[in-house]
SESE-71429 format. One record per residue (C-alpha): x, y, z; residue number from 1. Coordinates in Angstrom, 2 decimals. Example, Ala and Ser with C-alpha at 12.3 -4.5 7.8 and 13.67 -1.06 7.14 Angstrom:
       px       py       pz    n
    12.30    -4.50     7.80    1
    13.67    -1.06     7.14    2
This chain:
       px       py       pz    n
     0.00     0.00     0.00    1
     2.81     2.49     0.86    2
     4.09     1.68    -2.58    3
     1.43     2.33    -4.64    4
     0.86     5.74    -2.59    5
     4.53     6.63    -3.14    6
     3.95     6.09    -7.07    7
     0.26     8.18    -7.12    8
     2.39    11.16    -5.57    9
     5.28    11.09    -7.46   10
     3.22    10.52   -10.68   11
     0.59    13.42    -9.92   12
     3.04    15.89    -8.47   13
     5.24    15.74   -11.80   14
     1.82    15.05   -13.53   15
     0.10    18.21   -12.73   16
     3.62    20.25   -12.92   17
     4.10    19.40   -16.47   18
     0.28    19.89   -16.94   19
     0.50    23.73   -16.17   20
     4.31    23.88   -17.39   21
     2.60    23.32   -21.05   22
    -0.23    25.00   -21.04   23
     1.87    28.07   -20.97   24
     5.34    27.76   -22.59   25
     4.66    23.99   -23.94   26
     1.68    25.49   -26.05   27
     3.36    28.88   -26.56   28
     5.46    27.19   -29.24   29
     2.73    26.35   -32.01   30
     2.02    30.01   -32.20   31
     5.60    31.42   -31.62   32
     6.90    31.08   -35.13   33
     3.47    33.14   -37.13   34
     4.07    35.30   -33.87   35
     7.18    36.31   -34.74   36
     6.73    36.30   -38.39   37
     3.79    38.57   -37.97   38
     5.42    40.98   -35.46   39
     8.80    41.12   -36.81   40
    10.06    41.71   -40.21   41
    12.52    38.85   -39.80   42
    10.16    36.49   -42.22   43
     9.63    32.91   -42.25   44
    13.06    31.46   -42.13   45
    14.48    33.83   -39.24   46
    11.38    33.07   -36.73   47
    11.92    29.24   -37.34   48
    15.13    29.56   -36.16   49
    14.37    30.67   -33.30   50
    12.19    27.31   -32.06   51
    14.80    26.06   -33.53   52
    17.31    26.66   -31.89   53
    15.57    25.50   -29.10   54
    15.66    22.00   -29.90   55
    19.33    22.60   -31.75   56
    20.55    23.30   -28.34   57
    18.52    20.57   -26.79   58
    20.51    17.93   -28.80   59
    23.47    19.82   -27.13   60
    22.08    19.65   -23.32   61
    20.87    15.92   -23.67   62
    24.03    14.79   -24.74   63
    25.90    17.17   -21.95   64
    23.64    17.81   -19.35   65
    24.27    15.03   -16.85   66
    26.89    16.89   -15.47   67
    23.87    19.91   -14.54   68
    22.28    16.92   -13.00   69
    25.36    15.68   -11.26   70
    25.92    19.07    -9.86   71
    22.34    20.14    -9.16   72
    20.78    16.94    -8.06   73
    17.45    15.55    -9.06   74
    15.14    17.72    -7.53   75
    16.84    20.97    -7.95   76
    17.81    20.14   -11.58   77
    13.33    19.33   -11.83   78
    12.93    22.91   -10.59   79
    15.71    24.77   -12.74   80
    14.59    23.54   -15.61   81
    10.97    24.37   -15.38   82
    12.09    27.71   -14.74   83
    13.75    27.92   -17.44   84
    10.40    27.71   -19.92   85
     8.80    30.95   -17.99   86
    12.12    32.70   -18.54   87
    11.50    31.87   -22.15   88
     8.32    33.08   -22.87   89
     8.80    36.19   -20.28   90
    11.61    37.34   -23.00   91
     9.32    37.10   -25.73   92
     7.36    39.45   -24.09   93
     9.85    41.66   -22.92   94
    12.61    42.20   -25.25   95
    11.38    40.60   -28.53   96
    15.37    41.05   -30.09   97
    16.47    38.41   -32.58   98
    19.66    37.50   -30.43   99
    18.08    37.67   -26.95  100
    15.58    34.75   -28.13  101
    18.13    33.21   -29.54  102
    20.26    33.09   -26.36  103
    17.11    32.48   -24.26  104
    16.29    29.70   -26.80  105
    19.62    28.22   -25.83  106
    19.03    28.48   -22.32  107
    15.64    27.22   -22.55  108
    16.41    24.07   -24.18  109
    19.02    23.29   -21.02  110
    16.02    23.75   -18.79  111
    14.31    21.57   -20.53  112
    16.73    19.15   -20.84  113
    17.13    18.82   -16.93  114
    13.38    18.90   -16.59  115
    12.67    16.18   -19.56  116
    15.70    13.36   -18.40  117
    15.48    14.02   -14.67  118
    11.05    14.12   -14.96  119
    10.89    10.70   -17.17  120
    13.64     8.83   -15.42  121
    12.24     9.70   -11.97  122
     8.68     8.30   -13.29  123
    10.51     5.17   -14.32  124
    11.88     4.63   -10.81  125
     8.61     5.11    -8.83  126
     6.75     2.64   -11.07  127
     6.70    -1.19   -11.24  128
     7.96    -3.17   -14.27  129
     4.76    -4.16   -15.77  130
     3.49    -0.64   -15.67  131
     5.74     1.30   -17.30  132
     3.91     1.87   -20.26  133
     0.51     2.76   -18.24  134
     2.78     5.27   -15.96  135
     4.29     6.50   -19.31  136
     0.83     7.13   -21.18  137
    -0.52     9.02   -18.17  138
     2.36    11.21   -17.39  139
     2.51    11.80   -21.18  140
    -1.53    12.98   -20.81  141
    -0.66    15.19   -18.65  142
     1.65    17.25   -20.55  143
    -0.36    16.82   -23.92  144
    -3.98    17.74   -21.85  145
    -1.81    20.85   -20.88  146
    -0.81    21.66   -24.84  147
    -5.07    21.24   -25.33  148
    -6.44    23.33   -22.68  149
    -3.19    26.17   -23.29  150
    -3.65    26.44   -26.91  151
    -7.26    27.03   -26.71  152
    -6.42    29.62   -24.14  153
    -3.66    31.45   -25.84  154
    -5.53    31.15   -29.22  155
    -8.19    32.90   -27.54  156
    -6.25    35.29   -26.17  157
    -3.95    35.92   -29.19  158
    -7.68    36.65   -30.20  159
    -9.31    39.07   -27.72  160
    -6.03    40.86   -26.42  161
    -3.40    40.58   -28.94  162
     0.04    39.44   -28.65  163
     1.01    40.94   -25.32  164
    -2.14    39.17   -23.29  165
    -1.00    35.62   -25.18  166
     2.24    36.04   -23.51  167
     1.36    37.11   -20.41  168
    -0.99    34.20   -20.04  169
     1.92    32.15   -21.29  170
     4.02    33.21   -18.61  171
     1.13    32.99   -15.81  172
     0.58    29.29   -16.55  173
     4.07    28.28   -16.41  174
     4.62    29.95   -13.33  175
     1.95    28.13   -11.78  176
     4.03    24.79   -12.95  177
     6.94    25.97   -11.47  178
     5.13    26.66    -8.47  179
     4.06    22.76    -8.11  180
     7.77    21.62    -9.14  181
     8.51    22.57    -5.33  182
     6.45    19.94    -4.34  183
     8.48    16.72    -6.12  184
     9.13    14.24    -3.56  185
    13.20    14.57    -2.92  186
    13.77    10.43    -3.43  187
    17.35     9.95    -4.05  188
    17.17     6.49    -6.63  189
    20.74     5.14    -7.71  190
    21.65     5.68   -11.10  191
    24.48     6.58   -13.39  192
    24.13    10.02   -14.05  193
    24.46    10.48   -17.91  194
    27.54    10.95   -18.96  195
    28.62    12.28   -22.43  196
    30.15     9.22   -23.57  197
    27.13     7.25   -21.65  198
    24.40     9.24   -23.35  199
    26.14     8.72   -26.71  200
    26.95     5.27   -26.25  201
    23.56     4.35   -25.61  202
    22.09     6.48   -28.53  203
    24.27     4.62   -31.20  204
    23.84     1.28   -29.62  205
    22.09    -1.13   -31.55  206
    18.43    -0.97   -30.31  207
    19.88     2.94   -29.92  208
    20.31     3.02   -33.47  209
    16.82     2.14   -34.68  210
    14.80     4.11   -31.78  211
    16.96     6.90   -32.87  212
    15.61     6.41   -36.58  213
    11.67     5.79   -35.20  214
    12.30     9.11   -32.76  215
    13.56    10.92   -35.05  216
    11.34    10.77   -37.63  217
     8.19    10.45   -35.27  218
     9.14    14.17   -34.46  219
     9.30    15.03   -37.81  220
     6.01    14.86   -37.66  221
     5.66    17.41   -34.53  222
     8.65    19.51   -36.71  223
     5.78    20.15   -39.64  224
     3.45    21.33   -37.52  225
     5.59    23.51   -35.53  226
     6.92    25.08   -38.92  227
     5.12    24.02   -41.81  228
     1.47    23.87   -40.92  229
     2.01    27.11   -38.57  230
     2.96    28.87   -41.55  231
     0.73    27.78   -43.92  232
    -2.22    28.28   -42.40  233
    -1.23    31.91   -41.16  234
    -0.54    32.35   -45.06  235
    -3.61    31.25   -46.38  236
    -6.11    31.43   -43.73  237
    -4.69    33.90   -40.95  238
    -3.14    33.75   -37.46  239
    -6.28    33.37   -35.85  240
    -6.58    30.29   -36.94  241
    -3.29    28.15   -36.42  242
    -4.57    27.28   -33.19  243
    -8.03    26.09   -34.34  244
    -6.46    24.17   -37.03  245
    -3.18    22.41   -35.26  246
    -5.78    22.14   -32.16  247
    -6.65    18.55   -33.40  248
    -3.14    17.27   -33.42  249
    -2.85    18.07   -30.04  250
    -6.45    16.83   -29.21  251
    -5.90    13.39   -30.28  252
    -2.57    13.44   -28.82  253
    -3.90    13.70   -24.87  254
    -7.18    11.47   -26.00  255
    -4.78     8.81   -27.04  256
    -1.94     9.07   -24.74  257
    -3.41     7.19   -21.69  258
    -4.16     4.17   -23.78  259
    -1.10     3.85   -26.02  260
     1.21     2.90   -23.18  261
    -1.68     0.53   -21.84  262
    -1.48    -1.07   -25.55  263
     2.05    -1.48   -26.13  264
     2.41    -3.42   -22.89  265
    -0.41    -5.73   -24.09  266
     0.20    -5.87   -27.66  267
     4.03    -5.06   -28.00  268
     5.70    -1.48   -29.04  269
     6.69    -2.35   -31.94  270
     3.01    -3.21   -33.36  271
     1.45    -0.27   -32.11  272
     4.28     2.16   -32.98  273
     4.50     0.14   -36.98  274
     0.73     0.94   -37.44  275
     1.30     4.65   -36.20  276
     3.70     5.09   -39.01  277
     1.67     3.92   -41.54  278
    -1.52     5.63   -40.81  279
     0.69     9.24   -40.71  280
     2.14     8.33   -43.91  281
    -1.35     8.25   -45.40  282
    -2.92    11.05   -43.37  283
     0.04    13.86   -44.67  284
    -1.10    12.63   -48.55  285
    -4.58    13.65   -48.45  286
    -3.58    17.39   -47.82  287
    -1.30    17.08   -51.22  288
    -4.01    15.56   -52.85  289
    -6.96    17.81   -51.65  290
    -5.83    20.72   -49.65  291
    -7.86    22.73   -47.50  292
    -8.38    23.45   -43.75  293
    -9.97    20.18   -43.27  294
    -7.54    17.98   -44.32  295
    -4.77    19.57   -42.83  296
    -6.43    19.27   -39.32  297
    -7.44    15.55   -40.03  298
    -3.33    15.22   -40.88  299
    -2.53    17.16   -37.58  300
    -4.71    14.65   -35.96  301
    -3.25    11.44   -37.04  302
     0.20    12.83   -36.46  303
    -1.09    13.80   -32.89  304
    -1.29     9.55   -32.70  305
     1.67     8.85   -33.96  306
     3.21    11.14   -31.22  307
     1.27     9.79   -28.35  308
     2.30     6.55   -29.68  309
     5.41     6.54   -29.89  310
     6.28     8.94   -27.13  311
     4.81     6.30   -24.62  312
     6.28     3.41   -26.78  313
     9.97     4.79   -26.45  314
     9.54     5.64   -22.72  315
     8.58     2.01   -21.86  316
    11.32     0.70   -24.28  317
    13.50     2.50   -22.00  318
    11.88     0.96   -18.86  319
    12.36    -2.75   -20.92  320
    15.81    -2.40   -21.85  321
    17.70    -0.25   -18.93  322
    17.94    -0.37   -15.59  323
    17.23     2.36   -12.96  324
    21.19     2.79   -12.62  325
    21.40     3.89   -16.63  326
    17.76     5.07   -16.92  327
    18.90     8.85   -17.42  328
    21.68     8.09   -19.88  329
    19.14     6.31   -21.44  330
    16.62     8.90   -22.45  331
    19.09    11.51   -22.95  332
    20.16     9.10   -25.66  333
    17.18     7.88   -27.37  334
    15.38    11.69   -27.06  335
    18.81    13.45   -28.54  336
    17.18    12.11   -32.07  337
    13.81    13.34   -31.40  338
    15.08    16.96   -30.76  339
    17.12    16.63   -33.77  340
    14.29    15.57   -35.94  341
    11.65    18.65   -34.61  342
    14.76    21.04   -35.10  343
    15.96    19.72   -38.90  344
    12.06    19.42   -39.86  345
    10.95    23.05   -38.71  346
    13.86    24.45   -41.06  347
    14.08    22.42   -43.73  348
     9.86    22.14   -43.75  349
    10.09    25.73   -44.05  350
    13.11    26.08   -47.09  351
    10.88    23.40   -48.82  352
     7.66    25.83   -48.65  353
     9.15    28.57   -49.59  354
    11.17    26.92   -52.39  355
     7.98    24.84   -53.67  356
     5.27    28.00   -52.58  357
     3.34    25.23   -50.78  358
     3.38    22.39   -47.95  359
     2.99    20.05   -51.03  360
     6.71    18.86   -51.14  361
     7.70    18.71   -47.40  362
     4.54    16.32   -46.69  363
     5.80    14.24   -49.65  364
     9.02    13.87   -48.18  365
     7.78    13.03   -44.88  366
     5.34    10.89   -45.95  367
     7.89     8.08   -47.33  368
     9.98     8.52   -43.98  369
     6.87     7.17   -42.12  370
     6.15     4.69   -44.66  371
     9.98     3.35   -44.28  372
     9.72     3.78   -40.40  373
     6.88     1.40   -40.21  374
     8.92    -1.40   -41.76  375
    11.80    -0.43   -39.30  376
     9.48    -0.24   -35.73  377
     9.08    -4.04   -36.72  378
    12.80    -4.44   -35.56  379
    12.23    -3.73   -32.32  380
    10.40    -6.89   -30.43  381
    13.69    -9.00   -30.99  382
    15.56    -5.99   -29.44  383
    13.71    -5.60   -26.69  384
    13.57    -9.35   -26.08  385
    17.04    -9.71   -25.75  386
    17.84    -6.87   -23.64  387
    15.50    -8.05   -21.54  388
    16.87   -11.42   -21.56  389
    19.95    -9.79   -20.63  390
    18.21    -7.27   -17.83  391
């Protein structure tokens, strides 16, 4: 009994923190880049680089920042990093300047970093084996019921009050995240704190090597409608309604989320996370074939599965093939290719629109990378098999 209470607090606790942590910042980022393109006269290619950079720097911190960890220690490292995401969003606000978002972008993305590997692992340790994916999928719901509820808000407040009152209410929400980080149990579990050559190891290890592929191009997928879709529908239907539109992705995302860890550990992660690919493949042709508002929200939406999917799938992969002791390392390692595919996806998305004067060609190009990622999530029973043969 004293278990299972220890796992409900330190499950809701981090729950509820990353719950109000992305209704503000978290869902700040699907409007940043029309933002900035609207507000600025930087255009398209300037304002991606600015989200960007976020997750450019992210590779960076995921590969280096076990030694923050090391130095801060779990809990403080929890509530540094959440901080850093109001810092963000509070410089948006205040000094709009290309290179100070560019250097908070930076310092944003080691924030998130220590929040993201120290958050996950520390879910990991608190939960039994045969619930890792359930304990994934719900701590996963939390942060993607956050990205509903804030981009409905900040849509409607982009709306009624402008930029300014978006950001404000950006920075309100997070705060209130931050506020809940104090509460994290302190629970000291032993680990290996990752390393660089650890973290690196791990990420270009064998089973490393294909989750790197499946993460990398499962972001992809987040990438386009970061950049792309943002863009596009600012372009041909207005700002006011990139949140209405890119609101289904993010829909589907929390409706699935508590169930897609719950069916990989019945039915295995690499059947769920194979069917995801294919059914994203599809979805991002119908907008090439028939474009219009519609379809690109039905796209958003299927990609919003294939992200639940496989961000639960990956976490309990992690929980099947590592230990607590290497846990850390672990997701540093497998999530340094999912920050690489969102960053290489929101600027090359973006050259590719601007090149072709349409979506048309990125969603081409995307499309076969799911359709070859299906094939490859296949490879990863036997994998997971014998590292847990091993384990």
């Amino acid at each position: 009994m004293r278990r299972i209470l220890t796992v409900n607090l330190d499950l809701a606790v981090l729950s509820a923190a990353f719950l109000f942590i992305f209704m503000g910042t978290g869902a700040l980022q699907q409007l940043l880049i029309p933002y900035l393109e609207q507000t600025t006269a930087w255009g398209a290619m300037r304002a991606s680089l600015v989200l960007a950079t976020v997750y450019l720097s992210f590779v960076l911190w995921r590969l280096f920042g076990g030694y923050s960890i090391r130095a801060l220690g779990d809990y403080r490292a929890i509530v540094v990093g959440a901080t850093m995401y109001t810092l963000f969003a509070a410089a948006v606000l205040v000094y709009p300047r290309l290179w100070a978002l560019l250097l908070a972008a930076f310092a944003w993305a080691w924030g998130a970093a220590l929040l993201w590997i120290t958050g996950s692992a520390h879910v990991l340790d608190a939960s039994q084996r045969e619930h890792y994916g359930r304990s994934a999928g719900i701590f996963y719901a939390a942060t993607h019921v956050g990205f509903v509820i804030g981009l409905t808000v900040l849509g409607l407040l982009l709306r009624e009050f402008g930029g300014r009152g978006m950001l404000l209410g950006a920075v309100a929400m997070t705060a209130v995240g931050n506020v809940i980080c104090l509460f994290v149990p302190r629970r000291d579990f032993p680990r290996d704190l990752p390393s660089f050559p650890a973290v690196l190891r791990l990420a270009l290890g064998r089973a490393g090597r294909i989750v790197a592929v499946i993460q990398f191009a499962a972001a992809t997928g987040y990438g386009l409608l970061l950049g792309v879709f943002a863009s596009s529908i600012q372009h041909d239907y207005g700002i006011s309604f990139v949140a209405a539109i890119t609101l289904a992705f993010y829909l589907v995302r929390a409706a699935i989320s508590p169930f897609a860890g719950a069916l990989s550990d019945r039915f295995g992660r690499a059947r769920v996370l194979a069917g995801g690919f294919a059914l994203s493949g599809a979805a991002l042709l119908i907008p090439v074939a028939v474009p219009s508002a519609g379809s690109l929200a039905f796209a958003a939406a299927v990609l919003g599965g294939l992200t639940a999917t496989v961000l639960a799938g990956v976490l309990a992969f992690v929980g099947d093939t590592a230990d607590s002791t290497s846990r850390q390392a672990m997701v540093a390692g497998m999530y340094v290719w999912r920050d690489l595919g969102v960053a290489v996806t929101i600027l090359l998305g973006q050259y590719l629109r601007l090149l072709f004067g349409g979506f048309q060609a990125a969603f081409l190009l995307f499309a076969l990378l799911f359709f070859v990622c299906a094939w490859l999530a296949s490879r990863l029973a036997p994998l997971a098999a014998s590292s847990g043969a091993r384990g």
